[in-house]
TORKOL-4160 file (C-alpha; in steps of 0.2 Angstrom, whole numbers, padded with zeros to 4 digits, m for minus):
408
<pt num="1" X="0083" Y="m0181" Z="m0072"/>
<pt num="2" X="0070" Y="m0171" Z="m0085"/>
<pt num="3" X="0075" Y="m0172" Z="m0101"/>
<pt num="4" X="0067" Y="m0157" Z="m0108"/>
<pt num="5" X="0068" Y="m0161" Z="m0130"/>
<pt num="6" X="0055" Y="m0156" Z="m0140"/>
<pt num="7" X="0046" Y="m0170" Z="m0147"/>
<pt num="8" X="0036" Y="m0182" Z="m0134"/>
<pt num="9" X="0023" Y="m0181" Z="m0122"/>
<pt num="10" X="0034" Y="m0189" Z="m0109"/>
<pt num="11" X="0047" Y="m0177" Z="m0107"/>
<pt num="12" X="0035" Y="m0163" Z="m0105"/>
<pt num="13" X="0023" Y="m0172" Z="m0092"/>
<pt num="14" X="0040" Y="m0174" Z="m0083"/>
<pt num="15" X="0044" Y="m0154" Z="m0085"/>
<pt num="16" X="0026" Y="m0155" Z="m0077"/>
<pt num="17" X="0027" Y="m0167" Z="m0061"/>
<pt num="18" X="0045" Y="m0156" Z="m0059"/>
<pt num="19" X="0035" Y="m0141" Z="m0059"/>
<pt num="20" X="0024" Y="m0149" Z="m0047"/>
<pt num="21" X="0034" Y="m0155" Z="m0037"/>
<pt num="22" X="0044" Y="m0140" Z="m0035"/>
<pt num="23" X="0026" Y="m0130" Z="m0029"/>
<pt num="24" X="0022" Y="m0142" Z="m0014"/>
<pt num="25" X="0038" Y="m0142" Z="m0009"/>
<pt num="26" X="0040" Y="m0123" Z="m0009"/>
<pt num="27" X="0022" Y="m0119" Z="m0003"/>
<pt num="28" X="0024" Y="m0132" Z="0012"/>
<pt num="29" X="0042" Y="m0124" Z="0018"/>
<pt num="30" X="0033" Y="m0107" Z="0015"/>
<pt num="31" X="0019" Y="m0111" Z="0026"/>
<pt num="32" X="0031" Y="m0119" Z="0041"/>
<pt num="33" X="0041" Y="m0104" Z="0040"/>
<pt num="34" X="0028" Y="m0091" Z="0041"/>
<pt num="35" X="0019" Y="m0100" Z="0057"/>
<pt num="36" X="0034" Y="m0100" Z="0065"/>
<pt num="37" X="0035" Y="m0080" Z="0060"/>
<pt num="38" X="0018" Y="m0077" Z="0063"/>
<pt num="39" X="0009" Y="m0091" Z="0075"/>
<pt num="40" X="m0008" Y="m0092" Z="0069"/>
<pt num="41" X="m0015" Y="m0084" Z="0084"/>
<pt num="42" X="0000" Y="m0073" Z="0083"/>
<pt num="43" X="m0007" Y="m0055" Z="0080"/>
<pt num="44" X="0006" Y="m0041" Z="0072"/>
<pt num="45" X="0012" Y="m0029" Z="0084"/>
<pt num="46" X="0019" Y="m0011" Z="0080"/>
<pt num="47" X="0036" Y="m0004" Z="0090"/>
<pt num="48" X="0032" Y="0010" Z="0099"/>
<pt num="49" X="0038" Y="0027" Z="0097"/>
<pt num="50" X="0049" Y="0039" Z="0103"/>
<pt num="51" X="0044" Y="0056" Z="0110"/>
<pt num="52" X="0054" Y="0066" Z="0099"/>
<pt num="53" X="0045" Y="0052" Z="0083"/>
<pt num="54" X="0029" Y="0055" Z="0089"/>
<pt num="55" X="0029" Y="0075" Z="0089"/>
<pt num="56" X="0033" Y="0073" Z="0073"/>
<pt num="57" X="0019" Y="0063" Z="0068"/>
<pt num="58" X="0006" Y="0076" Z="0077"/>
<pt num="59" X="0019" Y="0091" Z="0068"/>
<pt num="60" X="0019" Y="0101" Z="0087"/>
<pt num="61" X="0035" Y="0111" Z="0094"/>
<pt num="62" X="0046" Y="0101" Z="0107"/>
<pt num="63" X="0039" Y="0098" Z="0123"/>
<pt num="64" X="0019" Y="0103" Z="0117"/>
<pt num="65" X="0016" Y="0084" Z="0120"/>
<pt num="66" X="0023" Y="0080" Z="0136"/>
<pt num="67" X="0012" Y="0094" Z="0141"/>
<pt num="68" X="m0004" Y="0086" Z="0134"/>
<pt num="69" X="0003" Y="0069" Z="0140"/>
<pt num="70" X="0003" Y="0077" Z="0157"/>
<pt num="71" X="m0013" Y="0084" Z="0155"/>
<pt num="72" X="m0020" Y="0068" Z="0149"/>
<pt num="73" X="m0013" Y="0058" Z="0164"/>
<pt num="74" X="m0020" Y="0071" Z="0177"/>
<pt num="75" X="m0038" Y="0069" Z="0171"/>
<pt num="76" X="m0044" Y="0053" Z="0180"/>
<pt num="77" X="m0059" Y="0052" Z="0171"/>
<pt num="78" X="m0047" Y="0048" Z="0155"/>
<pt num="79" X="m0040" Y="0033" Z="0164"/>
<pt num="80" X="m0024" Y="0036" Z="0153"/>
<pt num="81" X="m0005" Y="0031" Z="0155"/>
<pt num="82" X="0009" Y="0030" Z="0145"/>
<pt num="83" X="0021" Y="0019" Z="0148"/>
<pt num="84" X="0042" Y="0021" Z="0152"/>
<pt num="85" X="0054" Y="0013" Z="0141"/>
<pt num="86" X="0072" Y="0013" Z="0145"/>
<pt num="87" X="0080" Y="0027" Z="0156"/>
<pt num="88" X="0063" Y="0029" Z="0160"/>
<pt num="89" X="0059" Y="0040" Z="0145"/>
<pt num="90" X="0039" Y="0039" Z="0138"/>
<pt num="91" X="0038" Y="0028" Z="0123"/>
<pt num="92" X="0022" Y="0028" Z="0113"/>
<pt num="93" X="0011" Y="0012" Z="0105"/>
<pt num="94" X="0001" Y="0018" Z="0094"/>
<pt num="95" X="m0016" Y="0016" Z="0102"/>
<pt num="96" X="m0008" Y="0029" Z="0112"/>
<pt num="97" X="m0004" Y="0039" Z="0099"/>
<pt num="98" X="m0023" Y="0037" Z="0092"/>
<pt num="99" X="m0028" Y="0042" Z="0110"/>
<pt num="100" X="m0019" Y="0058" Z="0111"/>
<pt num="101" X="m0024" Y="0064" Z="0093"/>
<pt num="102" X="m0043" Y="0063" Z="0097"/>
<pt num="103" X="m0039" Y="0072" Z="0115"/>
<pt num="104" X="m0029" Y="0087" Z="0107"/>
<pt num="105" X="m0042" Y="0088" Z="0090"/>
<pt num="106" X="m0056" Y="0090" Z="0103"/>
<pt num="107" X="m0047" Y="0105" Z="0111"/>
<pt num="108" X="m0043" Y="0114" Z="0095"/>
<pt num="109" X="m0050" Y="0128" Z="0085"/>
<pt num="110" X="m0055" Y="0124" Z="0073"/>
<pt num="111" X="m0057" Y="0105" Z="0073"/>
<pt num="112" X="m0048" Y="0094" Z="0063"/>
<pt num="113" X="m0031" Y="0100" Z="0064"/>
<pt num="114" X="m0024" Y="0084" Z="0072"/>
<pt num="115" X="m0038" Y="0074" Z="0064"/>
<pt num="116" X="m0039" Y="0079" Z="0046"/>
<pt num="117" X="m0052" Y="0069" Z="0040"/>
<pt num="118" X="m0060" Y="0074" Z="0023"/>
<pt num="119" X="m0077" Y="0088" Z="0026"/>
<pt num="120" X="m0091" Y="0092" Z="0015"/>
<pt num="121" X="m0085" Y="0093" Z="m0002"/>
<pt num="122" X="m0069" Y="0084" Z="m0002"/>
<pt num="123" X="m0067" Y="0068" Z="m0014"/>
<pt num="124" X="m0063" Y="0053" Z="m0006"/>
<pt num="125" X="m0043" Y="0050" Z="m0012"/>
<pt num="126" X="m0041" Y="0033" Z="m0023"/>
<pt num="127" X="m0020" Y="0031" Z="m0026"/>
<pt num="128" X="m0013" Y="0020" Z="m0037"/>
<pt num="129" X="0001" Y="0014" Z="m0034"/>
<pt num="130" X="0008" Y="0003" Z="m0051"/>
<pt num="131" X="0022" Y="m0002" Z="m0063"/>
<pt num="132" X="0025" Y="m0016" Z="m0075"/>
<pt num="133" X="0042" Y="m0024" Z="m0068"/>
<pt num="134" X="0043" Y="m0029" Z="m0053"/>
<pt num="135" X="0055" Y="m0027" Z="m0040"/>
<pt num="136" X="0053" Y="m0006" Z="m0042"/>
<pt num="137" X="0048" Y="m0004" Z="m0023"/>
<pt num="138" X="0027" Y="m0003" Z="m0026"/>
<pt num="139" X="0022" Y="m0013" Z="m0012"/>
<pt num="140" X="0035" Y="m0008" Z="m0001"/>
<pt num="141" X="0028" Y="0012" Z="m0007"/>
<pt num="142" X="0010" Y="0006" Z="m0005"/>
<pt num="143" X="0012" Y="m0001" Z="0014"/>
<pt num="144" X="0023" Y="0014" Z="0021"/>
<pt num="145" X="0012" Y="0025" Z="0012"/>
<pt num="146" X="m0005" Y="0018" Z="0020"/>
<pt num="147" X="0005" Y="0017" Z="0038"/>
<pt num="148" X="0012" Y="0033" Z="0035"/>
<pt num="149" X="m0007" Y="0044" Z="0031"/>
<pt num="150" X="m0014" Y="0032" Z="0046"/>
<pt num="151" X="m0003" Y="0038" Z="0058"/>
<pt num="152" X="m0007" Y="0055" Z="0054"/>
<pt num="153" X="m0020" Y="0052" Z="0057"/>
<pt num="154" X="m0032" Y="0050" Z="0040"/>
<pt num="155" X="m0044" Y="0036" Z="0038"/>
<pt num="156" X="m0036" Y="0022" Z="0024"/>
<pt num="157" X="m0040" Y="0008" Z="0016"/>
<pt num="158" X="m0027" Y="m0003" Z="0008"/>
<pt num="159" X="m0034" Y="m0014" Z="m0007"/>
<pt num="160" X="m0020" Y="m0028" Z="m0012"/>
<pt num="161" X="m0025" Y="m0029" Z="m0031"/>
<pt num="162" X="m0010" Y="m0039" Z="m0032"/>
<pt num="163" X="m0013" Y="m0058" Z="m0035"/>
<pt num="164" X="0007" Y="m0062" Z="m0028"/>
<pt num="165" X="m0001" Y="m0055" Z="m0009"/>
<pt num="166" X="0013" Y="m0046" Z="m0004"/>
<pt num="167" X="0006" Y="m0031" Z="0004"/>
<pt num="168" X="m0006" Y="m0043" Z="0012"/>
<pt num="169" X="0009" Y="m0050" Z="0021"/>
<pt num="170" X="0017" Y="m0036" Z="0026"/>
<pt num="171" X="0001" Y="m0032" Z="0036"/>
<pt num="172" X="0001" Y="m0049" Z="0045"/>
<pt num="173" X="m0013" Y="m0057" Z="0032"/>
<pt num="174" X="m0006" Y="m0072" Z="0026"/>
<pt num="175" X="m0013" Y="m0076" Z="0007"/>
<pt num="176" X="m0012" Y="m0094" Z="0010"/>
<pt num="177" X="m0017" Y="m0095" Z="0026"/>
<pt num="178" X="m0029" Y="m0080" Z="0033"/>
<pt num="179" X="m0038" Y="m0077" Z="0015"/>
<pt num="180" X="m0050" Y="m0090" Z="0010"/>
<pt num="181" X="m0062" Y="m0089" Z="m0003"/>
<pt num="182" X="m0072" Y="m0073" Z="m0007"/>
<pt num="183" X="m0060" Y="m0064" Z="0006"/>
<pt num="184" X="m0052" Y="m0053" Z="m0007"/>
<pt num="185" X="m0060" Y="m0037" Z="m0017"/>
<pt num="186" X="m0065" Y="m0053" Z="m0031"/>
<pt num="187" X="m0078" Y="m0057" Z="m0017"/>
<pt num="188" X="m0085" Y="m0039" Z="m0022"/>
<pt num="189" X="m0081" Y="m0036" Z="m0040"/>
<pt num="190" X="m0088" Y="m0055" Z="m0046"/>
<pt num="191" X="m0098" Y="m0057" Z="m0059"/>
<pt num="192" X="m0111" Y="m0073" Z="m0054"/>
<pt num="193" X="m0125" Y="m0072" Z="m0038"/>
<pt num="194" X="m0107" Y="m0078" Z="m0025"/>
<pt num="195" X="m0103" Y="m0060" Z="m0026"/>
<pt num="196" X="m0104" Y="m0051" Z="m0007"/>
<pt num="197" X="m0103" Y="m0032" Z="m0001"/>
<pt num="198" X="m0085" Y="m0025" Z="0001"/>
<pt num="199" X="m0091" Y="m0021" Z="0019"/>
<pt num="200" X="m0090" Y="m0039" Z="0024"/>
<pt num="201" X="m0073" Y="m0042" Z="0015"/>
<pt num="202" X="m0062" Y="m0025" Z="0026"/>
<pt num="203" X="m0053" Y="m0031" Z="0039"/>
<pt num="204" X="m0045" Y="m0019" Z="0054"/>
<pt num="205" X="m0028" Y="m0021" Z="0056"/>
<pt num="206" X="m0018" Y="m0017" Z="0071"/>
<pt num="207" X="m0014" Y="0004" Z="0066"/>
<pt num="208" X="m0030" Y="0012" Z="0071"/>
<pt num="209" X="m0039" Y="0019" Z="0056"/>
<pt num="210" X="m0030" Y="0008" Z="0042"/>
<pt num="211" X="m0041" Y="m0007" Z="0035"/>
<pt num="212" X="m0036" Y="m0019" Z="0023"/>
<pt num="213" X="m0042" Y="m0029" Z="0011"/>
<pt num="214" X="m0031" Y="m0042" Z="0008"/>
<pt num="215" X="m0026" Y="m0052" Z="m0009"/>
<pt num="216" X="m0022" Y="m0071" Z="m0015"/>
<pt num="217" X="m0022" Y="m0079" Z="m0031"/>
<pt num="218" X="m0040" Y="m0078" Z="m0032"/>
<pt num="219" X="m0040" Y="m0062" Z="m0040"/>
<pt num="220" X="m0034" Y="m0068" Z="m0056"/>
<pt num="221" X="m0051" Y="m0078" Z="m0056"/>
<pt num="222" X="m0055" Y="m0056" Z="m0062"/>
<pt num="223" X="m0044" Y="m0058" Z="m0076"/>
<pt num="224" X="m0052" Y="m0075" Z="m0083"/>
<pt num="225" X="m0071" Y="m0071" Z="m0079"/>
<pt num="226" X="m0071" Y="m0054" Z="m0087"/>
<pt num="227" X="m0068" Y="m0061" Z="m0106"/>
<pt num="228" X="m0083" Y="m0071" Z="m0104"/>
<pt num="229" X="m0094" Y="m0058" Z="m0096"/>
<pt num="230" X="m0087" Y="m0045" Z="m0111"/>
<pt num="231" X="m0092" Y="m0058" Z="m0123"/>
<pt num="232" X="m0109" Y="m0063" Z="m0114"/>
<pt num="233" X="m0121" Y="m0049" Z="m0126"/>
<pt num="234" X="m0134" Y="m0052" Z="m0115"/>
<pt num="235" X="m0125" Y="m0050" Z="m0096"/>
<pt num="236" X="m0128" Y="m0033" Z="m0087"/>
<pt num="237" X="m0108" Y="m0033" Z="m0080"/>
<pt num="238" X="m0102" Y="m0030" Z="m0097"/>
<pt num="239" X="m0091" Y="m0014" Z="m0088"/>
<pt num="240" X="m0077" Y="m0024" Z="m0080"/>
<pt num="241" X="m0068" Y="m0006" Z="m0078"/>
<pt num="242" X="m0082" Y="0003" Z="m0068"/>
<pt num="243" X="m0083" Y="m0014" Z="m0055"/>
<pt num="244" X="m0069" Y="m0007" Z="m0041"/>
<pt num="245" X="m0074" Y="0011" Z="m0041"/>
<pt num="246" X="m0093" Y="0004" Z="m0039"/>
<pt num="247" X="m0087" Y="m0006" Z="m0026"/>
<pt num="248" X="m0077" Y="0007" Z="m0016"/>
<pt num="249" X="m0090" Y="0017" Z="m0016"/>
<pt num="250" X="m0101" Y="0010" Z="m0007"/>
<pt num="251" X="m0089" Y="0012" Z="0009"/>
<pt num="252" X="m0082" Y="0028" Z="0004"/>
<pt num="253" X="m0088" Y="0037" Z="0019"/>
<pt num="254" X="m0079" Y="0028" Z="0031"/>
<pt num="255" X="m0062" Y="0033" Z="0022"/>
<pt num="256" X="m0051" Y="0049" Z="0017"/>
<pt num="257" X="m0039" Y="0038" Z="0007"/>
<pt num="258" X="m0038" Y="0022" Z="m0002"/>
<pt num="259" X="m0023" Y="0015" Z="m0005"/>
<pt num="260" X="m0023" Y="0003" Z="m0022"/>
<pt num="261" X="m0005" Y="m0009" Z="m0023"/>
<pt num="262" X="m0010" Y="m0013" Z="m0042"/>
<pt num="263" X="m0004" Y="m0030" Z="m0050"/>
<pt num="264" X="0014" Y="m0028" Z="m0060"/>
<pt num="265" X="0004" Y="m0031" Z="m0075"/>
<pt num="266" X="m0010" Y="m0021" Z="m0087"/>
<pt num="267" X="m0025" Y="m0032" Z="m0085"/>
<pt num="268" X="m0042" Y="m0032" Z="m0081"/>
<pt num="269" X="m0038" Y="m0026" Z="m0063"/>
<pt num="270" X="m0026" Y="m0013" Z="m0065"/>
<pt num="271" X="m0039" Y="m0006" Z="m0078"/>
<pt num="272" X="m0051" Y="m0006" Z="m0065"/>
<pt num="273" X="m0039" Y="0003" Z="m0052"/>
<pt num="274" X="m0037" Y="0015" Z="m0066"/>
<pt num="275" X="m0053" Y="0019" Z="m0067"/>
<pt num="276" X="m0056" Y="0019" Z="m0048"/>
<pt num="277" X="m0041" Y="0031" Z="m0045"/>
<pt num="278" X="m0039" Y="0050" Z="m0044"/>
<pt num="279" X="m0022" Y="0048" Z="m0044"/>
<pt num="280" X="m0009" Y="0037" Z="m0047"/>
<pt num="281" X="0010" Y="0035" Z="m0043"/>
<pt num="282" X="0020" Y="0026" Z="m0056"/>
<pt num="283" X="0036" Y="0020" Z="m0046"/>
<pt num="284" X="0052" Y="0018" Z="m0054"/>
<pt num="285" X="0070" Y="0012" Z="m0051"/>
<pt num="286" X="0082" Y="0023" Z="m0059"/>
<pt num="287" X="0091" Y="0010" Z="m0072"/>
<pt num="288" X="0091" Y="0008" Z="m0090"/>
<pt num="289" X="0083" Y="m0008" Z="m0091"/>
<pt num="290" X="0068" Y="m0002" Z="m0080"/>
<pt num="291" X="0067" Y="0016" Z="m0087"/>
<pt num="292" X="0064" Y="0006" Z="m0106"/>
<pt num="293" X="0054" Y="m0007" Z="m0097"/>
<pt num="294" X="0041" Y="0010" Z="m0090"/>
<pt num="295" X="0041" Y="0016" Z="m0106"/>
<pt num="296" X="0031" Y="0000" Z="m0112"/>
<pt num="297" X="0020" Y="0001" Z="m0099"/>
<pt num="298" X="0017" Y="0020" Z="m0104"/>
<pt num="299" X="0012" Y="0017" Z="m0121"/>
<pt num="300" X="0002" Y="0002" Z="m0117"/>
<pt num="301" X="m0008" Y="0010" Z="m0102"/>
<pt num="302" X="m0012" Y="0026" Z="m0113"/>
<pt num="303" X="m0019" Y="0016" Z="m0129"/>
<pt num="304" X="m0029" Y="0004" Z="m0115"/>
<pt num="305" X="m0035" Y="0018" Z="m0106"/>
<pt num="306" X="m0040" Y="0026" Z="m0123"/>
<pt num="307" X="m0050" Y="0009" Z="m0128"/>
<pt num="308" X="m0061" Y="0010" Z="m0111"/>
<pt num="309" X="m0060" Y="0029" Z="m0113"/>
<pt num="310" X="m0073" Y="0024" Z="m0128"/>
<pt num="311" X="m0083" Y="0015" Z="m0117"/>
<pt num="312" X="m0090" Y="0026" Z="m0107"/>
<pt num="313" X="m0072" Y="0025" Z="m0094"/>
<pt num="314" X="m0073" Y="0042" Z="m0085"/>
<pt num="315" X="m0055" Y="0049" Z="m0080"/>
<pt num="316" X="m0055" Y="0055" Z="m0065"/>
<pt num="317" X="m0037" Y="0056" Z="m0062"/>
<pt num="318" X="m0031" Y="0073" Z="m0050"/>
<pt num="319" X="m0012" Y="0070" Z="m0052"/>
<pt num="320" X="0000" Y="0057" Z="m0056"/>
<pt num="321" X="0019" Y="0058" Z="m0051"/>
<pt num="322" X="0035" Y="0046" Z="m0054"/>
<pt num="323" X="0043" Y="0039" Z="m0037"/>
<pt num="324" X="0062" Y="0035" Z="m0042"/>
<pt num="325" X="0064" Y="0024" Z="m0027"/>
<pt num="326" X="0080" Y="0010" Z="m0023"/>
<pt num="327" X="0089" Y="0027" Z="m0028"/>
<pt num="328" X="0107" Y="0026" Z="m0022"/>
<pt num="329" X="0116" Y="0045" Z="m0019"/>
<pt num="330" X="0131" Y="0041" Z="m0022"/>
<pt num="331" X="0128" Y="0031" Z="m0039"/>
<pt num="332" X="0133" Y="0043" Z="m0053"/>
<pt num="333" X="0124" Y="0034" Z="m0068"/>
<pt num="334" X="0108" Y="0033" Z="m0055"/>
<pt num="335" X="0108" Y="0053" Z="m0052"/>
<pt num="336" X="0111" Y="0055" Z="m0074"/>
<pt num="337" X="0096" Y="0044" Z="m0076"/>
<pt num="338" X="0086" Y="0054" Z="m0061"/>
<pt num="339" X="0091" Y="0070" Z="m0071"/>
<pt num="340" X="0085" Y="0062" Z="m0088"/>
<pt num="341" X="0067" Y="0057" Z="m0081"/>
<pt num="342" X="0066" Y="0075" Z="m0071"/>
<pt num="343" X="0070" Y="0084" Z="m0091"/>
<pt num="344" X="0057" Y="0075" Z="m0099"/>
<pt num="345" X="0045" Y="0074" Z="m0085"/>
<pt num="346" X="0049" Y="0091" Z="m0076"/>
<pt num="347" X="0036" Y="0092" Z="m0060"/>
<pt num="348" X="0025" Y="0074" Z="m0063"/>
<pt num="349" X="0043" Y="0068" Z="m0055"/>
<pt num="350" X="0043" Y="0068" Z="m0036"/>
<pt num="351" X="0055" Y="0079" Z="m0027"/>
<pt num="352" X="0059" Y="0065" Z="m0014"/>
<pt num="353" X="0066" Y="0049" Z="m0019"/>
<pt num="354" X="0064" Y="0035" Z="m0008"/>
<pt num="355" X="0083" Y="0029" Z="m0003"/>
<pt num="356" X="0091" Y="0010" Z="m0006"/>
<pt num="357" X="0092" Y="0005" Z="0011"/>
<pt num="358" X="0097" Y="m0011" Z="0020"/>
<pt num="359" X="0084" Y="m0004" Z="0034"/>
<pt num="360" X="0070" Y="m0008" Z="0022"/>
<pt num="361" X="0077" Y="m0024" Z="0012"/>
<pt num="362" X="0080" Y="m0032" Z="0031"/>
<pt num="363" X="0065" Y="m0027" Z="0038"/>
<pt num="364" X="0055" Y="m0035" Z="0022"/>
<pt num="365" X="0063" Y="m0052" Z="0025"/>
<pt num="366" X="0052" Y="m0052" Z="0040"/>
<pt num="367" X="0037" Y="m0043" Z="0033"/>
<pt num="368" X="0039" Y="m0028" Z="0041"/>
<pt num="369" X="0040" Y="m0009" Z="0039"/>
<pt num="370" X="0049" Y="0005" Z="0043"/>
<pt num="371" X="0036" Y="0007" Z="0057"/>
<pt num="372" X="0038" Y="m0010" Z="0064"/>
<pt num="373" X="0054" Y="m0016" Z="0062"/>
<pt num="374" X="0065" Y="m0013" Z="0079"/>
<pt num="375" X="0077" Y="0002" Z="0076"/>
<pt num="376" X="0091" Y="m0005" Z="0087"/>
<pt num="377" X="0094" Y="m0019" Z="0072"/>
<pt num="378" X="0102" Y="m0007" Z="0064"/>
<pt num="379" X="0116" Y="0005" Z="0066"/>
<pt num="380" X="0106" Y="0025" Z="0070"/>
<pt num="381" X="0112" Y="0033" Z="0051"/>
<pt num="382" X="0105" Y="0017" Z="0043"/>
<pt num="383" X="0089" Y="0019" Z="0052"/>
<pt num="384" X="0084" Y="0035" Z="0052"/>
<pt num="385" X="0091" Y="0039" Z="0034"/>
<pt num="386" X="0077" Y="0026" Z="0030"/>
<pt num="387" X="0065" Y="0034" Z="0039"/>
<pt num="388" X="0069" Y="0052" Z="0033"/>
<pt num="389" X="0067" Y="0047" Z="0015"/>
<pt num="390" X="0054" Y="0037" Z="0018"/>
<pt num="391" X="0043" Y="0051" Z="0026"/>
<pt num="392" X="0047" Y="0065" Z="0016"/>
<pt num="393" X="0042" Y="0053" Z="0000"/>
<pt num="394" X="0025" Y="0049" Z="0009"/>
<pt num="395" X="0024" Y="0069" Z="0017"/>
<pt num="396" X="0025" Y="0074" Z="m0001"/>
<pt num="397" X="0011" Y="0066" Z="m0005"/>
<pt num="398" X="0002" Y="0070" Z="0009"/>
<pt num="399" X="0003" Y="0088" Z="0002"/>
<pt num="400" X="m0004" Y="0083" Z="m0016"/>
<pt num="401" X="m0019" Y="0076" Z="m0006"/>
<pt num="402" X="m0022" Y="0094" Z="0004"/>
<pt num="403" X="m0019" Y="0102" Z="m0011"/>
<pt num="404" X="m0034" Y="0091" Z="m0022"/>
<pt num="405" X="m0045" Y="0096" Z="m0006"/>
<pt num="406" X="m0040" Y="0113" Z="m0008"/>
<pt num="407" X="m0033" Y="0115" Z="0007"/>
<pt num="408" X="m0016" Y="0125" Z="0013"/>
């Protein structure tokens, strides 16, 4: 037993070796129950999608794409099929789906209604996704968002700012197995002559068009390098802030979106994201206790952001919107909280909330999404009450993006 008193060395090496202890232990059950998740030549899959899923995703009328599918299919030199599910009805993978968006974009007028990449003109999209308490649904926003805009068919890239990895796990990079050294955006944003180009730090993933790159504790190697390069007088990387932006773009025209999951924290890094963004989405369960805990990080980000303001920081932020997510309908005191944020926010609140839903909190104990997780787990309502919320959250924002790009 530790006995934990105040007073002598030997009680607080114990706390230590407790502590210690207590890390090897977790980490090796961690690991054994994540290579028997995910073999390490095990390579995430996505389900595959329903007609009636997949004419959504493509916004045609019913029946448009089994007349392109049939098209598709009667062309030899396209060597394509899809396969039959169950009742021998089409489902889609999402190769297919990637397949049959570059087939119907090349037969419209004009281009670039079924592949909306960004034209002449049009900034690249940086969103940051952030909040100072955890638990308010960020990373689970960030990954359906990313999936969401790649299945549409835009070109993302998802940075894991997050030391704690987690949206590197939901895309099938484990932090402590897959991510060595110099395989997160530190590799690009260090200070000392190890420093390599973000190019050889993306990795593809298994959606077509979404990139990734991934995040372990490395990172916070950012937050304990940067005093010493600030208080260096004679270095050249004196601007921490400008570091992410700089290093996005130089791969900037290979993307539409980036997709930023921030740390839970006001640090160096979620400076940086700051300053790479041109928007930013602040999520936010709707309690008391979180409400007063965004209200710190509100009056923290704004005289930080003020601070590198001075320093030459430019803002470059397009819009920024509060996501009330974990929101439960039926919770009375949740909907008077809602109401409260929507009187003194009025439109920088979104109009969707993304829904409380066992669909979501089971599919995360598996490291899923929405988009992966296999829908007959759960009862139909669950499912696609989930998956209604969750799209009309991520179409939202799909909108603000047209809109920045001036576009209907």
């Amino acid at each position: 037993m530790v006995n934990l008193e105040i007073g002598g060395e030997q009680e607080f090496s114990g706390f230590r070796d407790l502590v210690r202890e207590h890390s090897h232990s977790l980490s090796t059950q961690l690991q054994a129950y994540q290579t028997k998740m995910f073999p390490p030549h095990a390579r995430k899959t996505i389900r595959h999608f329903s007609p009636a899923e997949a004419e959504k995703l493509f916004d045609v009328a019913e029946g448009y794409l089994r007349t392109i599918v049939a098209e598709m299919e009667k062309d030899e030199s396209l060597n394509f099929k899809v396969a039959a599910g169950p009742g021998n009805r089409r489902t889609y993978s999402v190769e297919d789906l990637a397949t049959i968006r570059q087939y119907m974009d090349a037969g419209s007028r004009p281009a670039g209604r079924y592949l909306p990449h960004r034209r002449d003109g049009e900034e690249l999209q940086v969103l940051a996704v952030m909040n100072f308490k955890g638990g308010s649904g960020k990373t689970t926003s960030s990954a359906h968002l990313a999936q969401y805009l790649a299945l549409r068919g835009y070109r993302v890239l998802a940075i894991d700012l997050d030391p704690q990895a987690s949206l590197s796990a939901l895309f099938g990079s484990q932090p402590e197995l897959d991510v060595g050294a110099n395989d997160t955006i530190y590799g690009a944003i260090r200070y000392d002559d190890e420093r390599r180009p973000i190019q050889d730090i993306v990795r593809a993933t298994y959606i077509p068009g979404l990139h990734l790159i991934p995040g372990n504790l490395e990172l916070m190697e950012f937050e304990h390098t940067t005093p010493m390069a600030l208080a260096n007088k004679g270095s050249h990387d004196k601007i921490f802030f400008a570091r992410v932006s700089d290093a996005i773009e130089e791969i900037q025209d290979a993307y539409d979106v980036v997709v930023i999951d921030c740390p839970p924290q006001l640090g160096y890094l979620t400076l940086s994201a700051l300053t790479a963004a041109t928007s930013v989405v602040i999520t936010v369960h709707p309690q008391m206790l979180d409400v007063l805990s965004m209200n710190q990080f509100l009056s923290m980000m704004s005289d930080l952001m003020d601070t590198i303001a001075d320093a030459g920081a430019r803002d470059k932020i397009n819009w920024m919107r509060y996501l009330v997510t974990r929101f439960e309908p039926s919770d009375g005191p949740q909907h008077q909280m809602l109401a409260f944020l929507r009187s003194l926010f009025g439109a920088n609140v979104m109009v969707n909330s993304m829904v409380k839903s066992t669909a979501i909190s089971d599919a995360g104990l598996t490291n899923q999404t929405l988009f992966e997780v296999d829908r007959s787990q759960f009862t139909r309502s669950t499912y696609d009450r989930a998956l209604e919320s969750m799209t009309s959250v991520n179409a939202e924002i799909e909108d603000l993006i047209k809109k920045t790009w001036g576009r209907k």
